[in-house]
VEXDREN-2710 file (C-alpha; in Angstrom, 1 decimal):
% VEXDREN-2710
k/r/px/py/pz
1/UNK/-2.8/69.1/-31.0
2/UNK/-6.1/70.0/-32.4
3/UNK/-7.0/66.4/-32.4
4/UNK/-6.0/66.3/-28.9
5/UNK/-8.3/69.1/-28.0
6/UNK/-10.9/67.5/-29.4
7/UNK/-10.4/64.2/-27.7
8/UNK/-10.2/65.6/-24.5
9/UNK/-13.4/67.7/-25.4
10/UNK/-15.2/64.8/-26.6
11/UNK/-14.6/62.8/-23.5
12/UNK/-15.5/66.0/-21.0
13/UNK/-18.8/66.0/-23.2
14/UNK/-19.3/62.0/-22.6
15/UNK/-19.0/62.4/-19.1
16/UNK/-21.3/65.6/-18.6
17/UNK/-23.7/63.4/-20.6
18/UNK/-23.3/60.2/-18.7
19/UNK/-23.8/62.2/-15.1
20/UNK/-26.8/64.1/-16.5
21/UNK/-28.1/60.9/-16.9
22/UNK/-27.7/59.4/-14.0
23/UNK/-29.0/62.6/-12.2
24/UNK/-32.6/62.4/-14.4
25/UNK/-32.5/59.0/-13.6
26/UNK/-32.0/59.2/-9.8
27/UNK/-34.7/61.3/-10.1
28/UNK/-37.2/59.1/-12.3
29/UNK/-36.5/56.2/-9.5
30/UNK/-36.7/58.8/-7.0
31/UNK/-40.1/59.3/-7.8
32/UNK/-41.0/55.6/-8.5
33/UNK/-39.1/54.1/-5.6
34/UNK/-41.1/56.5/-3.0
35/UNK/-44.6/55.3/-4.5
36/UNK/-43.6/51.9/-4.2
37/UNK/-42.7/52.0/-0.9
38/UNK/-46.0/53.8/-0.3
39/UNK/-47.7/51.0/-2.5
40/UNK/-45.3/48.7/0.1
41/UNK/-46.3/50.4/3.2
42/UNK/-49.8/49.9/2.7
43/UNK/-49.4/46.8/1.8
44/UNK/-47.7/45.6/4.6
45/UNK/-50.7/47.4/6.8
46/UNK/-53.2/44.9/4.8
47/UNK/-51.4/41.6/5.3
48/UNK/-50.5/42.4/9.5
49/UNK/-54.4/43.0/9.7
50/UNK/-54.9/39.9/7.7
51/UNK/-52.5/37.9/10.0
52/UNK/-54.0/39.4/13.1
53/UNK/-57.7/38.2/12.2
54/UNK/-56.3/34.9/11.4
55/UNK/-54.7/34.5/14.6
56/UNK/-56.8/35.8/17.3
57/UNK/-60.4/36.1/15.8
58/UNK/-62.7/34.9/17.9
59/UNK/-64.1/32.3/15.3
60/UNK/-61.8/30.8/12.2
61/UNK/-62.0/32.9/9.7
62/UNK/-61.9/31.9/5.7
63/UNK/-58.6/33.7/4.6
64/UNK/-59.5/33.3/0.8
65/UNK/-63.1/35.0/1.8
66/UNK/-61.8/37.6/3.7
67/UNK/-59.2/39.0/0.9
68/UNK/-61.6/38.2/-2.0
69/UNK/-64.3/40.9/0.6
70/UNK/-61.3/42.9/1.0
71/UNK/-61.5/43.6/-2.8
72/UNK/-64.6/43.8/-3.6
73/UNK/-64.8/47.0/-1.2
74/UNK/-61.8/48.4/-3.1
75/UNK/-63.3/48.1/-6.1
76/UNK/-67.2/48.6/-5.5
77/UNK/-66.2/52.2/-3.4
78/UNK/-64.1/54.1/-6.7
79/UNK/-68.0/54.2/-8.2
80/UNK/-71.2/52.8/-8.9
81/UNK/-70.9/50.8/-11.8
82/UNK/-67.4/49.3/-11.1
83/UNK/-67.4/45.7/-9.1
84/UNK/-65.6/42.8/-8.6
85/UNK/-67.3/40.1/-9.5
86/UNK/-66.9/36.6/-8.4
87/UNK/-68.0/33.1/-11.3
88/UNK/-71.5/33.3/-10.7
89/UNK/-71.6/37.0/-11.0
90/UNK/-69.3/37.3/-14.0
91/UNK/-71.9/34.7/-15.8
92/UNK/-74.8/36.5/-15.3
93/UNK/-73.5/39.7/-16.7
94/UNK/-72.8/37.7/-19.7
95/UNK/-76.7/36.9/-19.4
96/UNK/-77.7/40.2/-19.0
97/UNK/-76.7/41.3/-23.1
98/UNK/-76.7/38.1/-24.8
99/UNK/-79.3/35.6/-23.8
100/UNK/-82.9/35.1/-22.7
101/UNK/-82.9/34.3/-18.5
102/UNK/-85.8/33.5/-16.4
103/UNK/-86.7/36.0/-13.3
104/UNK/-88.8/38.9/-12.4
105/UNK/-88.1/41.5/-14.7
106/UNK/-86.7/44.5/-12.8
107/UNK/-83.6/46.8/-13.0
108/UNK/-82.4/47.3/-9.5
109/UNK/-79.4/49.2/-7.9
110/UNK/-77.8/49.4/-4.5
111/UNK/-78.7/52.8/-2.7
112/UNK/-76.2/52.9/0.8
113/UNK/-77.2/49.5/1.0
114/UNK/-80.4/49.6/0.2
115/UNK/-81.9/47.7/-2.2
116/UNK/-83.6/50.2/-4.7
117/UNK/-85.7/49.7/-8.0
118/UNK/-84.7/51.9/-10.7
119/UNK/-87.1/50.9/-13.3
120/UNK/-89.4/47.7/-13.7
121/UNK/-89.2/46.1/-17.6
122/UNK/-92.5/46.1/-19.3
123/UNK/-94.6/42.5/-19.6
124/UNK/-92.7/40.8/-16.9
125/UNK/-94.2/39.7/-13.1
126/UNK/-93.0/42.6/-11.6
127/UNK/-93.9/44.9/-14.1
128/UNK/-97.7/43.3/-14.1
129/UNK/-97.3/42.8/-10.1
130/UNK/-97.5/46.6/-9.7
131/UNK/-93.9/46.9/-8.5
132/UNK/-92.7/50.7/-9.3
133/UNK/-89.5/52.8/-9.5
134/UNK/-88.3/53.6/-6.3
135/UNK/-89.7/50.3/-4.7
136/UNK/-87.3/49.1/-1.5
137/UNK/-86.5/45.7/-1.7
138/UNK/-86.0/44.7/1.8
139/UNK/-86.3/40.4/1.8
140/UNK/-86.1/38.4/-0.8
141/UNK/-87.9/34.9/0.0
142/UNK/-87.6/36.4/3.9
143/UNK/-83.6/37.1/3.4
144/UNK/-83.0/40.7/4.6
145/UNK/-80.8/42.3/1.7
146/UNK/-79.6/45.2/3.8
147/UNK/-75.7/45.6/2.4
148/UNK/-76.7/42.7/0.3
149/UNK/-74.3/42.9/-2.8
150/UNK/-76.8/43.6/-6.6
151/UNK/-74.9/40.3/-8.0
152/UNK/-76.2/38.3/-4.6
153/UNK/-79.9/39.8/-5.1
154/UNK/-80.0/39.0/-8.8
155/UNK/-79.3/35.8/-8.2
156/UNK/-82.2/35.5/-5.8
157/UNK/-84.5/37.3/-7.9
158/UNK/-83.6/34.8/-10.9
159/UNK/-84.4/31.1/-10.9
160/UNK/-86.2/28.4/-12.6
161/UNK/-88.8/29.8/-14.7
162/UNK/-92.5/29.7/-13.1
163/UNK/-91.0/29.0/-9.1
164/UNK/-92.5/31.7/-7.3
165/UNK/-90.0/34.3/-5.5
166/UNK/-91.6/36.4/-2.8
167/UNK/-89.9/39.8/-2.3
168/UNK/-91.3/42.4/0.6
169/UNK/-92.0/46.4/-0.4
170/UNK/-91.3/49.3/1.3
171/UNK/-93.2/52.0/-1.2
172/UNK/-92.7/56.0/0.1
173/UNK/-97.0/56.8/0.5
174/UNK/-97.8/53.0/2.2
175/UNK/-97.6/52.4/6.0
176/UNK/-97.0/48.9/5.9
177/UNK/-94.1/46.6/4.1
178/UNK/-96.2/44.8/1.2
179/UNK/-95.8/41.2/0.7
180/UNK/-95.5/40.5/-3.5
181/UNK/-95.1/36.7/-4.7
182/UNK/-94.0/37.0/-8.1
183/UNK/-93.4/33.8/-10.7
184/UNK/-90.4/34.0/-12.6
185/UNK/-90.7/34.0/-16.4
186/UNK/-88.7/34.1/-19.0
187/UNK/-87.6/38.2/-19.6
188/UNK/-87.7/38.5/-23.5
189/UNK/-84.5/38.8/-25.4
190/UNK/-87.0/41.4/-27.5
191/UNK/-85.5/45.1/-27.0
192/UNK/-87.8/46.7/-29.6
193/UNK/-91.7/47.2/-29.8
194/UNK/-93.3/49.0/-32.9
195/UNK/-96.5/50.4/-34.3
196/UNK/-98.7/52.7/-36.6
197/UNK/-100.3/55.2/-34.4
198/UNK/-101.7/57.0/-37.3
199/UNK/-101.1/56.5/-41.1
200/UNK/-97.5/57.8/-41.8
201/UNK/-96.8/58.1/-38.1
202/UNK/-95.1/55.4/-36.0
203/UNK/-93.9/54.8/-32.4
204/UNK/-90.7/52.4/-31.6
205/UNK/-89.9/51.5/-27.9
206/UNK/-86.6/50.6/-26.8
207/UNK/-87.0/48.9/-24.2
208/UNK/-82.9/48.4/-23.9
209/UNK/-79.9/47.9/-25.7
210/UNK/-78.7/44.3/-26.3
211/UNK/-77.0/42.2/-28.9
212/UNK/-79.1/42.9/-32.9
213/UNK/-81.1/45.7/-31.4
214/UNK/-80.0/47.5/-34.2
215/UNK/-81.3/44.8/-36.5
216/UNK/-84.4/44.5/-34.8
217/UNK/-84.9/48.1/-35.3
218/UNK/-84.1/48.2/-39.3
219/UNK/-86.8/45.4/-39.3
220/UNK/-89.4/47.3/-37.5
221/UNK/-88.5/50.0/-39.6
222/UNK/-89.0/48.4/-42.8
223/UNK/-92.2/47.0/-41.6
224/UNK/-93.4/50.6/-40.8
225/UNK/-92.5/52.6/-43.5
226/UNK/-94.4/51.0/-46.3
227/UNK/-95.1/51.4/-50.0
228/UNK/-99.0/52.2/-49.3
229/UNK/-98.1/54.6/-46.4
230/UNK/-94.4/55.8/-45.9
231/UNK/-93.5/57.1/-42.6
232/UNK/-93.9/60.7/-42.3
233/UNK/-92.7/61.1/-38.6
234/UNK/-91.2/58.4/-35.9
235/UNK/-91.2/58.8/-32.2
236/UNK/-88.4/56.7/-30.6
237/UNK/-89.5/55.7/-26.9
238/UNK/-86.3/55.2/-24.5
239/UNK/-88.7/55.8/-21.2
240/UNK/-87.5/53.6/-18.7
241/UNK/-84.7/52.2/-20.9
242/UNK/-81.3/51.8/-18.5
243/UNK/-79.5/51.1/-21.5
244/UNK/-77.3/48.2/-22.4
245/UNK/-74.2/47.4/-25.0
246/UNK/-72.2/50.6/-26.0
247/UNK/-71.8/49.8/-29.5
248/UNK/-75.5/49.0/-30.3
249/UNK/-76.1/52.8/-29.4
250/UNK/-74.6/53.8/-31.9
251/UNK/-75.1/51.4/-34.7
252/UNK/-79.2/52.7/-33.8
253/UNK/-78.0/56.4/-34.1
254/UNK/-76.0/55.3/-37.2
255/UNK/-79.3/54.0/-38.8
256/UNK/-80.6/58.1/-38.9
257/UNK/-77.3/60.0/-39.4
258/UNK/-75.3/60.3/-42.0
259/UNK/-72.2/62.3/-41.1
260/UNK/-70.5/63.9/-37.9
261/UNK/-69.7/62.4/-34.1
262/UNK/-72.2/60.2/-32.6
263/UNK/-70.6/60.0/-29.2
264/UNK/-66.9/60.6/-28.3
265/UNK/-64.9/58.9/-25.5
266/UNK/-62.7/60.4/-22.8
267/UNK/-59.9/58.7/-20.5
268/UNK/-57.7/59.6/-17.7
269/UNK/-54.7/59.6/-19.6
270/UNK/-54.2/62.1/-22.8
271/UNK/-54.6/59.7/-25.8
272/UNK/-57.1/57.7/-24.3
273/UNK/-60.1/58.3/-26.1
274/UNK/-61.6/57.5/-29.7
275/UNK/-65.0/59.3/-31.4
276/UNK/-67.7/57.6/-32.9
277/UNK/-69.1/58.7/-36.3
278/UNK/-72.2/58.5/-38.2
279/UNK/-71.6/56.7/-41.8
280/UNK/-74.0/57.3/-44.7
281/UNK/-76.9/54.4/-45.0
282/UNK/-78.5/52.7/-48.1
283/UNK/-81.9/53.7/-46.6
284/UNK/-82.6/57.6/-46.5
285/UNK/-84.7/58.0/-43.2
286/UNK/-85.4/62.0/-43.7
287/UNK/-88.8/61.7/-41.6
288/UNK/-88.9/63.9/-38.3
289/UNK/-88.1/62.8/-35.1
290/UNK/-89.1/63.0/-31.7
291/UNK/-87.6/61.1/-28.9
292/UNK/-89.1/60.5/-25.7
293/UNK/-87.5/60.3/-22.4
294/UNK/-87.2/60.4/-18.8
295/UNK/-85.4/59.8/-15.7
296/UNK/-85.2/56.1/-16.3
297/UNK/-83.4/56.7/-19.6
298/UNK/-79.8/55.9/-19.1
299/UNK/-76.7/55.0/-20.6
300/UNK/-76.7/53.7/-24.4
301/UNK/-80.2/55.4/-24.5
302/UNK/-78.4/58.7/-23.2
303/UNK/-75.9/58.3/-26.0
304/UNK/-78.9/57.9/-28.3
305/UNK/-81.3/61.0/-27.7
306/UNK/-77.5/63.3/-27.3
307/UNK/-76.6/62.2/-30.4
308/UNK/-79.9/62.8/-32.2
309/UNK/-80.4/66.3/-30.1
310/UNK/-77.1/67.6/-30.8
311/UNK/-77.0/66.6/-34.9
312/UNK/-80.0/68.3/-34.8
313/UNK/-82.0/65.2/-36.0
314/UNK/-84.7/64.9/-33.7
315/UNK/-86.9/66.7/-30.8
316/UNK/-86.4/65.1/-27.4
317/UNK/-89.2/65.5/-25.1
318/UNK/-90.0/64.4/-21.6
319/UNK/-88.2/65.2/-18.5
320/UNK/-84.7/65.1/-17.7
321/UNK/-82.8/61.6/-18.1
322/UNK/-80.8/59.6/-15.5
323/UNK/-77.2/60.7/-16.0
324/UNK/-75.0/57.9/-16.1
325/UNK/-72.1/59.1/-18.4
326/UNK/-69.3/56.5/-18.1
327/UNK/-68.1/53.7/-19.7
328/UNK/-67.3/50.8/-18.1
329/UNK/-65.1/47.7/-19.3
330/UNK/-65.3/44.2/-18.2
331/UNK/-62.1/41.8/-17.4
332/UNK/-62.3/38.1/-16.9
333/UNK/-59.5/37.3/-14.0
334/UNK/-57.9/33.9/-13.2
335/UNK/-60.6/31.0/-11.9
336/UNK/-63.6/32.7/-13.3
337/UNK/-63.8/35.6/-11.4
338/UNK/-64.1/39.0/-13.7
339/UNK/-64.1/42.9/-12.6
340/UNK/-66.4/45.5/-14.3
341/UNK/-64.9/48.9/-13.8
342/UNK/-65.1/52.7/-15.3
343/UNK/-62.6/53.8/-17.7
344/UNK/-64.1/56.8/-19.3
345/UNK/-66.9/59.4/-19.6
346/UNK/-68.8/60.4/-22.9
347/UNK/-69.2/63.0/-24.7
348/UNK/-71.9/63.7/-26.9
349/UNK/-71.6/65.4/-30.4
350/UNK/-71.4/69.1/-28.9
351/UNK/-69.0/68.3/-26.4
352/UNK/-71.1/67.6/-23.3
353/UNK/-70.4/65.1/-20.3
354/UNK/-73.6/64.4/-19.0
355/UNK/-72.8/62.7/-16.1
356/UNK/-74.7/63.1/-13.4
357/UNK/-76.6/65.7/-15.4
358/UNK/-78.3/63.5/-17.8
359/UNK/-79.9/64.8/-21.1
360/UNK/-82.3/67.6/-21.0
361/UNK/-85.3/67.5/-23.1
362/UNK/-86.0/70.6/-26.0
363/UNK/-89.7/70.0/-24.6
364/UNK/-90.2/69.2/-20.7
365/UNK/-93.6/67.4/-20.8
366/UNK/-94.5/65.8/-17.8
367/UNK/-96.5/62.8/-17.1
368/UNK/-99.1/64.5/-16.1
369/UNK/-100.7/67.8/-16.3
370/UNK/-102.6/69.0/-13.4
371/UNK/-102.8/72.0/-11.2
372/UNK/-99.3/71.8/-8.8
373/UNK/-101.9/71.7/-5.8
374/UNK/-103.6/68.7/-7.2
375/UNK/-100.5/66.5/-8.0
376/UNK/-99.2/64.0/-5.8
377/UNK/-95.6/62.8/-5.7
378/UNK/-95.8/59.1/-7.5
379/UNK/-92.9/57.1/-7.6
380/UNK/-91.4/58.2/-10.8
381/UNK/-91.4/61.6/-9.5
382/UNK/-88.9/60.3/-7.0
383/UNK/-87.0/58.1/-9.1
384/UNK/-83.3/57.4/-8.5
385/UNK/-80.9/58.6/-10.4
386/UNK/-77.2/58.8/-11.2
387/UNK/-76.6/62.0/-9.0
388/UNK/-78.5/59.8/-6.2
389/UNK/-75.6/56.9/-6.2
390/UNK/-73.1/56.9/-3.7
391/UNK/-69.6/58.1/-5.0
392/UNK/-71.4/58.4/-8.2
393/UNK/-68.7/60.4/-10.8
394/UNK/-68.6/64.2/-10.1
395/UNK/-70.6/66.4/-12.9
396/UNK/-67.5/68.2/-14.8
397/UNK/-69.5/71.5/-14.7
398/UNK/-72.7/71.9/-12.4
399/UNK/-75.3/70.0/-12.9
400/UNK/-78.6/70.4/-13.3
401/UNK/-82.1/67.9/-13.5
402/UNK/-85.3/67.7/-13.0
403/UNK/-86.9/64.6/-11.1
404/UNK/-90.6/64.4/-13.0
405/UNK/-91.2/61.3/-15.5
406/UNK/-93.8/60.0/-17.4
407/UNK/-96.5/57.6/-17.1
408/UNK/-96.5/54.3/-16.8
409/UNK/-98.5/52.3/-19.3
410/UNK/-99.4/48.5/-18.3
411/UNK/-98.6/45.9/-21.0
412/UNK/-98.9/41.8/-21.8
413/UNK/-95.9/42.4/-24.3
414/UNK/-97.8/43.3/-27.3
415/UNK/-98.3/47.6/-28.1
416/UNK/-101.8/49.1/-27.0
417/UNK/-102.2/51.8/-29.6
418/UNK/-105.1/53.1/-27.9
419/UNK/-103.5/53.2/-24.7
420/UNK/-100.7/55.2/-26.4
421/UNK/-102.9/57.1/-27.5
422/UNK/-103.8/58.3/-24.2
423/UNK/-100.4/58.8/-23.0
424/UNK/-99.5/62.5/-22.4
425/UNK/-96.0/62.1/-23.9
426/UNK/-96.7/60.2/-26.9
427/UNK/-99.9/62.3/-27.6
428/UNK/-97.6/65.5/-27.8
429/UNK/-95.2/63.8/-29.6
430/UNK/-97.7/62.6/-32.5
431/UNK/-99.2/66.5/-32.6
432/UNK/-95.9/68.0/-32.9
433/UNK/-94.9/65.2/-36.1
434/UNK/-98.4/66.4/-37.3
435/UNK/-97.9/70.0/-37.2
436/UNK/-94.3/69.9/-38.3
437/UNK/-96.3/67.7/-41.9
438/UNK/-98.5/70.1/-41.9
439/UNK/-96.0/73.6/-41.4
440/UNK/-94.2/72.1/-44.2
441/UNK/-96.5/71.8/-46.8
442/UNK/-98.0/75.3/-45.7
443/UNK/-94.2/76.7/-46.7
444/UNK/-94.0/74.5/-49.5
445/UNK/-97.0/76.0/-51.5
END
């Protein structure tokens, strides 16, 4: 009887079981079933729009065109930096971190529309042209680029090296548009510049973040710090530097830390993220360090200056950086096409998301010093930044910037120490690596 009990017990239990089951399960489809049909719905709204342009437009219309449009405005309104990119495009972004290219030499964005220069890239045509940050790009070889996609204007802008492109100016300050013929050349694979400003002291640009920048700089670094005169103090330029490959930031910050996070990761889903840390090196770099930046500073060099700020490894100085804290991935699709979209902010070693923030320096130094009343707005004081970009990522506390830069220095490619001499920035930069020397031998005796 007992063992009847228990069979009928048993079974009871099965079926509770089996119906609690089905019920979580009705409820899991539930929940499905009504976003697919929302998924379906909307859908259904895209293909009888497609069906009614192909039927009664007044001029035959490319189907394949119209859906590949369709989304490119899907993916190029979710934020800045994520677009759908068709062969051409996809094989220029390869371009962009692996491989020398011939153009103009500018880093450009699309501002409601609006063709917009973020930063021109020293000892190119534009850079020697004259063309500044903030620059409108209105024609390109007399093609308007209003709502111009940036893949359609960079390939304009590139082209056969030493065919002249002419692009027309609108700069905030000048009444008229300004006519500039520029000659394509080829834009260095180079990232890094160096040189001995004084004995001890040096001074390394990054000019961006591609493919062996970290090897370049070891190089530079060896050549620097010598037997005769061993570096004493290194200031790191990332002025003007929009950044570049993820990774190379922080192989670079890798090459002056030893321990803790260089920059963490953060997706949408819990799980999703991965930290970055410093490994010990062969080569003891204990030398001071200050880092120079501003607005134009973006990115991998964003990573770079957080990471050396928050580990407490160097002084940044200059004004506020651009603010671009996400990470975007790149997909090849079917036939050559590819999509570039955003998949995660970062975090630098203390835990802060400086998007649309950017990096604040430990010293503001502006470009210039005058009396307020004296200054006038130049274009770097109205620089675009990430803030600036339509459905740019929201801040995840409130932001804050400032919107001054520093100057810009004319070059043929090769370092003008005198010239950096003269530069506001780097001359504070050198007297505080001085001082800091000379503090420590004052303590030391």
């Amino acid at each position: 009887m007992k063992g009847f009990i228990g069979t009928i017990t048993g079974r009871w239990g099965i079926t509770f079981l089996l119906a609690a089951a089905l019920m979580f399960g009705a409820g899991v489809d539930s929940t499905v079933q009504a976003k697919e049909d929302k998924t379906y719905k909307t859908l259904k709204l895209f293909t009888d729009v497609l069906e009614e342009l192909e039927k009664n437009y007044i001029d035959e219309v490319d189907t394949e065109e119209l859906i590949h449009n369709a989304i490119k405005g899907m993916v190029e309104n979710l934020d800045p930096h994520s677009s759908f990119m068709p062969p051409e495009a996809f094989d220029e972004l390869q371009d962009d971190t692996k491989g020398e290219f011939s153009g103009i030499g500018i880093v450009i964005t699309v501002k409601d529309g609006i063709l917009t220069v973020i930063s021109p890239i020293e000892g190119t045509p534009a850079y020697d042209a004259g063309i500044e940050a903030g620059d409108v790009i209105i024609r390109i070889d007399g093609e308007s680029t209003r709502d111009m996609a940036l893949w359609e204007a960079v390939n304009l802008l590139r082209g056969p090296r030493f065919e002249e492109v002419v692009i027309t100016v609108i700069r905030e300050g000048v009444k008229d548009p300004m006519i500039v013929p520029l000659k394509r050349d080829l834009i260095p694979m180079t990232s890094v510049k160096s040189t001995i400003l004084e004995p001890g002291y040096g001074y390394l640009r990054v000019t961006n973040f591609r493919m062996n920048t970290d090897t370049e700089i070891e190089e530079a670094l060896e050549k620097m710090d010598t037997t005769e005169a061993p570096l004493k103090g290194l200031i790191i330029d990332l002025r003007h530097n929009p950044g570049g490959l993820l990774d190379q930031a922080v192989r670079v910050a890798d090459l002056f830390l030893d321990d803790g996070v260089i920059v963490s990761i953060k997706g949408r889903k819990e799980g999703q993220g991965e930290a970055y840390r410093a490994r010990p090196g062969k080569t003891e770099r204990d030398y001071p360090i200050v880092v120079l930046i501003n607005s134009g500073s973006a990115s991998a060099s964003e990573i770079l200056a957080g990471a050396l700020q928050d580990q407490h490894r160097a002084l940044v100085l200059g004004t506020t950086s651009f603010g671009k804290g996400s990470v975007q991935t790149v997909r090849p699709l079917k036939d050559g096409f590819g999509i570039k979209y955003t998949i995660a902010r970062y975090y630098t070693p203390s835990g802060r998301s400086i998007q649309a923030k950017g990096i604040e320096p430990d010293i503001t130094v502006d470009h210039e010093i005058l009396p307020k009343k004296e200054k006038e707005e130049s274009a770097f004081d109205r620089m675009i930044r990430e803030k600036d970009l339509k459905n740019s990522l929201e801040p995840e506390k409130g932001g804050s910037g400032k919107d001054s830069d520093s100057n810009r220095k004319k070059s043929s490619g090769t370092l003008d120490t005198e010239q950096l001499q003269r530069d506001v920035q780097v001359k504070r930069a050198l007297d505080i690596l001085i001082s800091y020397g000379v503090f420590s031998r004052i303590n030391g005796s």
